[in-house]
Short mmCIF file of the C-alpha atoms (twelve columns), coordinates in Angstrom:
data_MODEL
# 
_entry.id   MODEL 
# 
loop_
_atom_site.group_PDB 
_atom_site.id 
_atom_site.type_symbol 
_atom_site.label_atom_id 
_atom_site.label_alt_id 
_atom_site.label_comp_id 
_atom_site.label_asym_id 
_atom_site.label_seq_id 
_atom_site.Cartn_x 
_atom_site.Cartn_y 
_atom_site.Cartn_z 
_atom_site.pdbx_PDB_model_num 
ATOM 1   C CA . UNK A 1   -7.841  -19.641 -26.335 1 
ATOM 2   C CA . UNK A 2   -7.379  -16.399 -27.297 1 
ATOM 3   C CA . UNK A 3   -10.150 -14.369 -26.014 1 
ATOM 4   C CA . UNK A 4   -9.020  -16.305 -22.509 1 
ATOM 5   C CA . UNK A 5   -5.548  -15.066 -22.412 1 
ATOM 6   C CA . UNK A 6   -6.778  -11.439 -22.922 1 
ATOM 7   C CA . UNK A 7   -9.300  -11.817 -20.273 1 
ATOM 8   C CA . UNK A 8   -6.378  -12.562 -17.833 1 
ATOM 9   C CA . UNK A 9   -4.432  -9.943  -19.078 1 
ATOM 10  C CA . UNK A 10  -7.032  -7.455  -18.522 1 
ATOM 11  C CA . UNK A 11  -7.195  -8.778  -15.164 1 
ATOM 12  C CA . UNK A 12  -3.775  -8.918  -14.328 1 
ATOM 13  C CA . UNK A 13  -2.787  -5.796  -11.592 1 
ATOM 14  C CA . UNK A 14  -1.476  -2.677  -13.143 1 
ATOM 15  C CA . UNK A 15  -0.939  -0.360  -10.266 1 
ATOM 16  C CA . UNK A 16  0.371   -1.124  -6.488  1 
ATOM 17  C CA . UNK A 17  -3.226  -0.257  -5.215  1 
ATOM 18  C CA . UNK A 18  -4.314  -2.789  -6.853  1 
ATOM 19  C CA . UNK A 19  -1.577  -5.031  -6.173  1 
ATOM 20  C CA . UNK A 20  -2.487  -4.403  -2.426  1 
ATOM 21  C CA . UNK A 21  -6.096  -4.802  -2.960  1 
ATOM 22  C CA . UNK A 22  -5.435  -8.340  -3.995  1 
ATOM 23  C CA . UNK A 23  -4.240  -9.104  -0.145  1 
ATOM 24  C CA . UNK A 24  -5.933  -6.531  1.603   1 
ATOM 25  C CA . UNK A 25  -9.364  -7.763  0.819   1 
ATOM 26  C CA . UNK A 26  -12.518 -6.154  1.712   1 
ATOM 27  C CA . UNK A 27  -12.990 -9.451  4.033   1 
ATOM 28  C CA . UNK A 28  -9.856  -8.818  5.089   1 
ATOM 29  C CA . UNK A 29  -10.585 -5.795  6.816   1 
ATOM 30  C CA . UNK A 30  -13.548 -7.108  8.285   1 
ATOM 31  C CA . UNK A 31  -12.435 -9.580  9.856   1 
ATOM 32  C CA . UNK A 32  -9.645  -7.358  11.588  1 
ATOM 33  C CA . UNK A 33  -12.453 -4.424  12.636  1 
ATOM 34  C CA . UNK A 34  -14.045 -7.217  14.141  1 
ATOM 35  C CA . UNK A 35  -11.536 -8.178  16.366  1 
ATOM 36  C CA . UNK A 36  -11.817 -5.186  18.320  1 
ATOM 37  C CA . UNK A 37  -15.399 -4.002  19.757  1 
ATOM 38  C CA . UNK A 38  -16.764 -1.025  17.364  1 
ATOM 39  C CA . UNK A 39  -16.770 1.998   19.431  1 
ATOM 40  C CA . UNK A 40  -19.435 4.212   18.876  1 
ATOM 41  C CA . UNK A 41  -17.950 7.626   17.592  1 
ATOM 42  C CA . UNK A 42  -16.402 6.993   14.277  1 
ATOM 43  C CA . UNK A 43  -12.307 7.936   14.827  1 
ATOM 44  C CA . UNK A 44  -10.193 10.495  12.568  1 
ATOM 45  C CA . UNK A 45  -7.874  7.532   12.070  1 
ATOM 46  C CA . UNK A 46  -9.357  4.279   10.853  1 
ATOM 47  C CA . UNK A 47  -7.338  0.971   10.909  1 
ATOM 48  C CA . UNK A 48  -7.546  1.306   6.871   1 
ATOM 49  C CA . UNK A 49  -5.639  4.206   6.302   1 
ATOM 50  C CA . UNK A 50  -3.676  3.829   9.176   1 
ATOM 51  C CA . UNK A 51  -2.427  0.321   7.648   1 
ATOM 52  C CA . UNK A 52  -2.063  2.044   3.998   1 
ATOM 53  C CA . UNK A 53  -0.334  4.826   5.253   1 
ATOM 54  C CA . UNK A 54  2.099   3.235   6.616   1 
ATOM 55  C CA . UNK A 55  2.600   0.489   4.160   1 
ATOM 56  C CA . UNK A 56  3.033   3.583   1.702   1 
ATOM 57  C CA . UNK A 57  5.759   5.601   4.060   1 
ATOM 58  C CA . UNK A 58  7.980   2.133   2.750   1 
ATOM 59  C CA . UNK A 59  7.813   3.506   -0.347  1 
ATOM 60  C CA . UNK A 60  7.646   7.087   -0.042  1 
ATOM 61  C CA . UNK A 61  10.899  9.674   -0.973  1 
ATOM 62  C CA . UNK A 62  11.694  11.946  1.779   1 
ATOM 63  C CA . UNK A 63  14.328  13.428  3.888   1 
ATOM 64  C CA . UNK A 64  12.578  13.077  7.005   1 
ATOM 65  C CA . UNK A 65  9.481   10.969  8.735   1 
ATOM 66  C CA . UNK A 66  7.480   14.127  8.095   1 
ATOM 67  C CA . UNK A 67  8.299   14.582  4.767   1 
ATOM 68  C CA . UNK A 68  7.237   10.832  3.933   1 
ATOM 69  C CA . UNK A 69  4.039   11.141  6.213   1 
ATOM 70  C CA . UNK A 70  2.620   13.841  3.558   1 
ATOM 71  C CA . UNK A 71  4.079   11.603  0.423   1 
ATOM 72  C CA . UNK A 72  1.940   8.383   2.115   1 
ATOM 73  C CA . UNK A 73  -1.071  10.803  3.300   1 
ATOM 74  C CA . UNK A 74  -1.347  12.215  -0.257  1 
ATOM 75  C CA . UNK A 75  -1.451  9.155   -1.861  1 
ATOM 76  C CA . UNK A 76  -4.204  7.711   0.155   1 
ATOM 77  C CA . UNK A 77  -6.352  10.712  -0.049  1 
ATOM 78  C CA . UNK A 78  -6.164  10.822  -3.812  1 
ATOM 79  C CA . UNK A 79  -6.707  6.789   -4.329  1 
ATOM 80  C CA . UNK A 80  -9.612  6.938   -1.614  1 
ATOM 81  C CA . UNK A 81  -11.666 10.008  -2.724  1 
ATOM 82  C CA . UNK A 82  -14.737 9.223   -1.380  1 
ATOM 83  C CA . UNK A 83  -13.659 7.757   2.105   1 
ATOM 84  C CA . UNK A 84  -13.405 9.966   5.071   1 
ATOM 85  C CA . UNK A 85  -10.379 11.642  5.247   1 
ATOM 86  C CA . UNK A 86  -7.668  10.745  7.964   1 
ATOM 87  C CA . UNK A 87  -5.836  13.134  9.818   1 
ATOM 88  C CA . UNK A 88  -3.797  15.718  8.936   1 
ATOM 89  C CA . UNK A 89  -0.626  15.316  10.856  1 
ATOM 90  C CA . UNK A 90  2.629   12.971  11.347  1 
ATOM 91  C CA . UNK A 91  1.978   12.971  15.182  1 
ATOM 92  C CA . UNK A 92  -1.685  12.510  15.309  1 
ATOM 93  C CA . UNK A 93  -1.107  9.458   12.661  1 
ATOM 94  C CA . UNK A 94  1.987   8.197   15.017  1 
ATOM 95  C CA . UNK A 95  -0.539  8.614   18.348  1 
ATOM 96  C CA . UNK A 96  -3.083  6.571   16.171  1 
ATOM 97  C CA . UNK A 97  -0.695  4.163   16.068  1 
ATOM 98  C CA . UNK A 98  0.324   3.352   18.984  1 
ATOM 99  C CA . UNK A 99  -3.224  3.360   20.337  1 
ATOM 100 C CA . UNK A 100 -3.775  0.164   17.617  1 
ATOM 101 C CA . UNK A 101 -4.689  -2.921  19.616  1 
ATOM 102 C CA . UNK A 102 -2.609  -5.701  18.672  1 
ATOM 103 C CA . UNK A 103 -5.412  -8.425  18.275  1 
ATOM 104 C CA . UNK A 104 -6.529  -6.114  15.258  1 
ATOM 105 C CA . UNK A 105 -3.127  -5.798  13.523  1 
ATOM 106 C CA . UNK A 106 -2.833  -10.404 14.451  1 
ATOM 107 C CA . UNK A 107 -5.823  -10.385 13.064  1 
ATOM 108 C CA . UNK A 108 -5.274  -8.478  9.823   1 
ATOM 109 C CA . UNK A 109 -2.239  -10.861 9.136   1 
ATOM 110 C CA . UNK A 110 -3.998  -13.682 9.691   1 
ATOM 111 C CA . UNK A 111 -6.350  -12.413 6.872   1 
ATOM 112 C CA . UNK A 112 -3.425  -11.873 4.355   1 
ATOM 113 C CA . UNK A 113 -1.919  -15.014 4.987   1 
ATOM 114 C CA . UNK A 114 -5.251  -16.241 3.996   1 
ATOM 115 C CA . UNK A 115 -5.215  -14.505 1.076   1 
ATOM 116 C CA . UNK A 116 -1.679  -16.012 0.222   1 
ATOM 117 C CA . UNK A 117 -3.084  -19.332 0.763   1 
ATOM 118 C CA . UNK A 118 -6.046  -18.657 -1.288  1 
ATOM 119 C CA . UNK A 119 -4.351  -17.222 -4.793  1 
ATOM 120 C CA . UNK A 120 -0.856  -18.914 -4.453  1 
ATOM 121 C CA . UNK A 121 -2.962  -22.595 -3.384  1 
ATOM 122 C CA . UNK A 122 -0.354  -25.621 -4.539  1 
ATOM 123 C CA . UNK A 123 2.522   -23.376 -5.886  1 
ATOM 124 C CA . UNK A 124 2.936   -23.290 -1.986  1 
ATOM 125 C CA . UNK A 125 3.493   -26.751 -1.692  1 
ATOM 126 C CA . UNK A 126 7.045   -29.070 -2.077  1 
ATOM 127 C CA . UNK A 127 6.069   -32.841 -2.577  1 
ATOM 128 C CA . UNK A 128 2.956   -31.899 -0.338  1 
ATOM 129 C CA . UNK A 129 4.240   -29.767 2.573   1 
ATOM 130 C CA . UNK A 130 4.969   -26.130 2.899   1 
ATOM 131 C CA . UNK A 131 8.348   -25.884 3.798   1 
ATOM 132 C CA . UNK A 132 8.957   -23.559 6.651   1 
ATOM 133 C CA . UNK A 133 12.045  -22.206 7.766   1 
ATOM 134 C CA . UNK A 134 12.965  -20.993 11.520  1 
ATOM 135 C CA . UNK A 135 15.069  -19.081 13.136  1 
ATOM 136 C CA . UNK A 136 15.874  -16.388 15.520  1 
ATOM 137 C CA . UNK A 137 17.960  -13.776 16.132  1 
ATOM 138 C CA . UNK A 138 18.914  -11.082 18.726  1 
ATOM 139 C CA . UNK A 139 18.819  -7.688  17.492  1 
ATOM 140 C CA . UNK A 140 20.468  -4.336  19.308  1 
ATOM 141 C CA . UNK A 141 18.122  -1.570  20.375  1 
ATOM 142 C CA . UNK A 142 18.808  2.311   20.958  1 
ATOM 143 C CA . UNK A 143 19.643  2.769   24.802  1 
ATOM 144 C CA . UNK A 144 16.588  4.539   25.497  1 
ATOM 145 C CA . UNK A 145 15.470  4.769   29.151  1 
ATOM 146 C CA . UNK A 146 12.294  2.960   28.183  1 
ATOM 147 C CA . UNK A 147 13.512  0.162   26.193  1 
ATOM 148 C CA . UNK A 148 16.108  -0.037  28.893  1 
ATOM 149 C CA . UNK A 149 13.070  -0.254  31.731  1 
ATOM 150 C CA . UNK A 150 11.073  -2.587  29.590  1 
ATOM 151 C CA . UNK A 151 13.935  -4.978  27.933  1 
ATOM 152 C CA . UNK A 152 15.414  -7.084  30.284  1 
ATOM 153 C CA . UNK A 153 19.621  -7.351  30.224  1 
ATOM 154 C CA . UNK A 154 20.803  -9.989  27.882  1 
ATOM 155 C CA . UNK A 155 24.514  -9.741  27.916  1 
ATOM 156 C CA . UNK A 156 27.044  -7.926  30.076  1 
ATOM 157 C CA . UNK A 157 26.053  -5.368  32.258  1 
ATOM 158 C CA . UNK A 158 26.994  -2.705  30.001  1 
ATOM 159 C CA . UNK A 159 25.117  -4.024  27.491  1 
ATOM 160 C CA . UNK A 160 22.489  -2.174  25.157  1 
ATOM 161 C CA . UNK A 161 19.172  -3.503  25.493  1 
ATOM 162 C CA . UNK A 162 17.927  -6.279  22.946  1 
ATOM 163 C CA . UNK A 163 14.700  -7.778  20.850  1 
ATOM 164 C CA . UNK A 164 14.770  -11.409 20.350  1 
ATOM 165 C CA . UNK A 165 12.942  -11.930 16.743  1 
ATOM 166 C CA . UNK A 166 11.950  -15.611 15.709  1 
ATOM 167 C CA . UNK A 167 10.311  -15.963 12.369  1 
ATOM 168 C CA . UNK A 168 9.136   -18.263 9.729   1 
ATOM 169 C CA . UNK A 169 9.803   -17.807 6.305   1 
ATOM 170 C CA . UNK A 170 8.209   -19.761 3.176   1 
ATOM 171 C CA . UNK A 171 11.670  -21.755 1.708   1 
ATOM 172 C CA . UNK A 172 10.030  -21.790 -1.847  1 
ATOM 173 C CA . UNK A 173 9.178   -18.192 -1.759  1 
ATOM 174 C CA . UNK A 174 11.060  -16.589 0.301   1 
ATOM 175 C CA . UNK A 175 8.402   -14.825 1.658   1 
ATOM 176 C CA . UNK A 176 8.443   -14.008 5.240   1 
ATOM 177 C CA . UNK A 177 5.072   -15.281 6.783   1 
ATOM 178 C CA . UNK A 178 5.024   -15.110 10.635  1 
ATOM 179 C CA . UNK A 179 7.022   -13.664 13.839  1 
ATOM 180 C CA . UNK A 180 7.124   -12.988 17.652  1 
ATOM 181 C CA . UNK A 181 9.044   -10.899 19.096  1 
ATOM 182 C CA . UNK A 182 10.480  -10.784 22.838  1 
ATOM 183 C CA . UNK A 183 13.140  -9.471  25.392  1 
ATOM 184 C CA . UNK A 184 16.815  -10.817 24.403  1 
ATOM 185 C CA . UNK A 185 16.543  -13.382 26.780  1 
ATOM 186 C CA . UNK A 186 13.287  -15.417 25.277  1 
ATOM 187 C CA . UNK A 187 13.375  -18.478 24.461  1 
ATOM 188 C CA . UNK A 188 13.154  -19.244 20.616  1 
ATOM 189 C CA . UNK A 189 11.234  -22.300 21.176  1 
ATOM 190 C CA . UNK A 190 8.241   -21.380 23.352  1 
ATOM 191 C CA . UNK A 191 8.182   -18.549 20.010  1 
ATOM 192 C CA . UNK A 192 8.014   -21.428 17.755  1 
ATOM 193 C CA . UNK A 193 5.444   -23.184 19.720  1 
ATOM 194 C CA . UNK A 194 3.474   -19.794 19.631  1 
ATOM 195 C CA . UNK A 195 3.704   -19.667 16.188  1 
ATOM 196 C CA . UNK A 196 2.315   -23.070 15.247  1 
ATOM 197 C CA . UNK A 197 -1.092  -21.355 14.785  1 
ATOM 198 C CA . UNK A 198 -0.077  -19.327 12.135  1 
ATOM 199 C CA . UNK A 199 0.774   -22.213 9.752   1 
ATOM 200 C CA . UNK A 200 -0.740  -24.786 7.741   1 
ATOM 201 C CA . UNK A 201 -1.561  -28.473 8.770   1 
ATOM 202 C CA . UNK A 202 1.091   -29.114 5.568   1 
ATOM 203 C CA . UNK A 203 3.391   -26.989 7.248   1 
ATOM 204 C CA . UNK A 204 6.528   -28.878 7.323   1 
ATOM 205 C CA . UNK A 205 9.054   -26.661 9.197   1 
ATOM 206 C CA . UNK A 206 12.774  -26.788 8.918   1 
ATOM 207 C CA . UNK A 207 15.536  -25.650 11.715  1 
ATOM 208 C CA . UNK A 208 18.773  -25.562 13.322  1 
ATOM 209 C CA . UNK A 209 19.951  -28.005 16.551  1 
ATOM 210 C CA . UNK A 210 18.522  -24.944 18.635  1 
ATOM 211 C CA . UNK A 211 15.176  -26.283 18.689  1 
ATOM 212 C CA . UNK A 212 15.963  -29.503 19.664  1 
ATOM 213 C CA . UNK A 213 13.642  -30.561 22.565  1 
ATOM 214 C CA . UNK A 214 11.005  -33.145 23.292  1 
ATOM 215 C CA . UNK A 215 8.235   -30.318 24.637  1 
ATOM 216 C CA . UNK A 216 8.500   -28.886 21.109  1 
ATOM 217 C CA . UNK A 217 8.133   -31.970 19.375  1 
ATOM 218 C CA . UNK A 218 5.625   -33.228 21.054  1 
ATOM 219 C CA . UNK A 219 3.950   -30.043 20.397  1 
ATOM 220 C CA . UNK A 220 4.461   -29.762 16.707  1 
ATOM 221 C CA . UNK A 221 3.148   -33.242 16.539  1 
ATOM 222 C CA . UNK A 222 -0.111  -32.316 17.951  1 
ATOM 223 C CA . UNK A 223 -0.881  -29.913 16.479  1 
ATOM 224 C CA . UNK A 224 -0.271  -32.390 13.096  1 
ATOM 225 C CA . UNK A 225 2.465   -30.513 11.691  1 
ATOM 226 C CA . UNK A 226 5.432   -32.070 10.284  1 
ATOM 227 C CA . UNK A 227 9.498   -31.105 11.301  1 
ATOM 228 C CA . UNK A 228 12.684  -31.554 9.990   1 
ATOM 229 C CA . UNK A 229 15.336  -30.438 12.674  1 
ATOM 230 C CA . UNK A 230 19.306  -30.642 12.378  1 
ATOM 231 C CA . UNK A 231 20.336  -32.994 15.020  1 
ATOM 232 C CA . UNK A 232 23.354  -32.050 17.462  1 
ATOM 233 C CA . UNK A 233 26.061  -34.127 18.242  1 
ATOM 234 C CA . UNK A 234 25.309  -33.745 21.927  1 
ATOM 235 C CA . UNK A 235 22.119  -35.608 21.111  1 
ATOM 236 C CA . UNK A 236 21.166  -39.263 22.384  1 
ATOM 237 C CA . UNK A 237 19.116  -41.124 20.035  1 
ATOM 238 C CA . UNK A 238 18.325  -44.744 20.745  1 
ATOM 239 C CA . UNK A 239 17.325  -47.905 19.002  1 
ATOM 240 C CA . UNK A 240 15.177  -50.670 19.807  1 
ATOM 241 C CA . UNK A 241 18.033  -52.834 19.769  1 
ATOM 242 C CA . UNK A 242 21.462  -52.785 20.362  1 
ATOM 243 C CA . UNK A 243 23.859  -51.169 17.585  1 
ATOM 244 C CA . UNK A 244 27.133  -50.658 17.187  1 
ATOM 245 C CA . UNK A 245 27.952  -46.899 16.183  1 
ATOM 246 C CA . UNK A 246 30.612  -47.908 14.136  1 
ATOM 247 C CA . UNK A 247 28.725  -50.089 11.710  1 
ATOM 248 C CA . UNK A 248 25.465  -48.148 12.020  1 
ATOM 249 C CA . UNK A 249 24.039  -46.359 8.652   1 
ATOM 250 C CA . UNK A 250 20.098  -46.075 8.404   1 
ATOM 251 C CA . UNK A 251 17.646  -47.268 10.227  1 
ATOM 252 C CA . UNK A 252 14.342  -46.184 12.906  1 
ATOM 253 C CA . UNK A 253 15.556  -44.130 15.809  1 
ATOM 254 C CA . UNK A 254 13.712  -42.699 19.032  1 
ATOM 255 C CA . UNK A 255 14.676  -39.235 20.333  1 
ATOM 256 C CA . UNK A 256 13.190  -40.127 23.550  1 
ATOM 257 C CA . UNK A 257 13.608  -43.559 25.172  1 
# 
């Protein structure tokens, strides 16, 4: 007994590298490279470092975007000695960036996720489902002219432009798992639908009277998930039988007749 509870404290994490190598698998990264066609020149900027970089610049002291960029690019260099080394500068790594095809970065968190899954297993689970909360929220951009071209107006005509964010976020955990993003104007529960994918078949996800709707049921039901939605009081429900509202506590009731 023993001799087993040293081995797992030997193999317990002791740095954030390795904390990070736990979810960013080798397999991981392969499966996101091979979302996206290999091209055949090998770039200055890889997804890895890219990814690490970035993930770092969280982290990293500094005054200014620059002054992060060289805390994050330092680090990387000297915990990846004998990888090729990325570029140099804040604005080639920003261009790199914004050249990254999306598919690759879905992909990539679809591999953590599995990771989650994989290490965390039933300490995900609440009497058999993984309870998943949803919401949404519309968040205030900067009035630039693109954002302003590319956002479409959500409030009054003076209005800045605005993201709609809906996410799902692990209830036992607290661990935000996936989102989708839109103009202010989308609709919260075509982003839920879109989002099904991203969850477990014991994925039992919890929201507001927003998402109320018999598309979206239907469509978490097929896709054998479970839901637990807040009903609103504008809501019909109806019974096989007649029953007085009065008198009525408990019983089966159909959302759509």
């Amino acid at each position: 007994m023993k001799a087993a509870r040293k081995l797992r404290k030997l193999q317990q994490p002791q740095s954030l590298l390795e904390y990070t190598r736990q979810f960013l698998a080798s397999q991981v990264w392969k499966q996101a490279r091979q979302a996206v066609p290999r091209k055949r020149s090998q770039p200055r900027w890889d997804l890895q470092p890219l990814v690490l970089i970035l993930l770092a610049m969280t982290w990293a002291s500094g005054d200014s975007e620059s002054e992060k960029f060289e805390t994050a690019h330092g680090f990387y260099v000297a915990a990846y000695q004998a990888r090729k080394r990325p570029g140099k500068t804040v604005q080639g790594f920003q261009k790199a960036l914004s050249h990254l095809p999306s598919r690759q970065l879905r992909a990539l968190a679809a591999g953590v996720r599995s990771q989650i899954r994989l290490r965390f297993a039933d300490r995900l689970l609440c009497d058999g489902f993984e309870p998943m909360g949803c919401d949404g929220s519309r968040i205030e951009c900067p009035r630039s002219t693109q954002l302003e071209a590319r956002l479409r107006l959500a409030g009054k005509d003076d209005s800045a432009p605005t993201v709609w964010v809906t996410a799902f976020v692990h209830l036992g955990t607290g661990l935000l798992w996936s989102w989708q993003l839109g103009p202010g104007t989308a609709d919260e529960r075509q982003h839920l639908q879109r989002l099904l994918t991203t969850l477990s078949p014991a994925a039992l996800i919890v929201a507001d009277a927003a998402y109320m709707g018999y598309e979206l049921a239907r469509a978490i039901v097929q896709s054998q998930r479970s839901f637990l939605l807040r009903m609103s009081s504008k809501m019909y429900l109806y019974t096989m039988e007649h029953a007085a509202l009065e008198s009525w506590n408990e019983d089966l009731v159909y959302y759509w007749p």
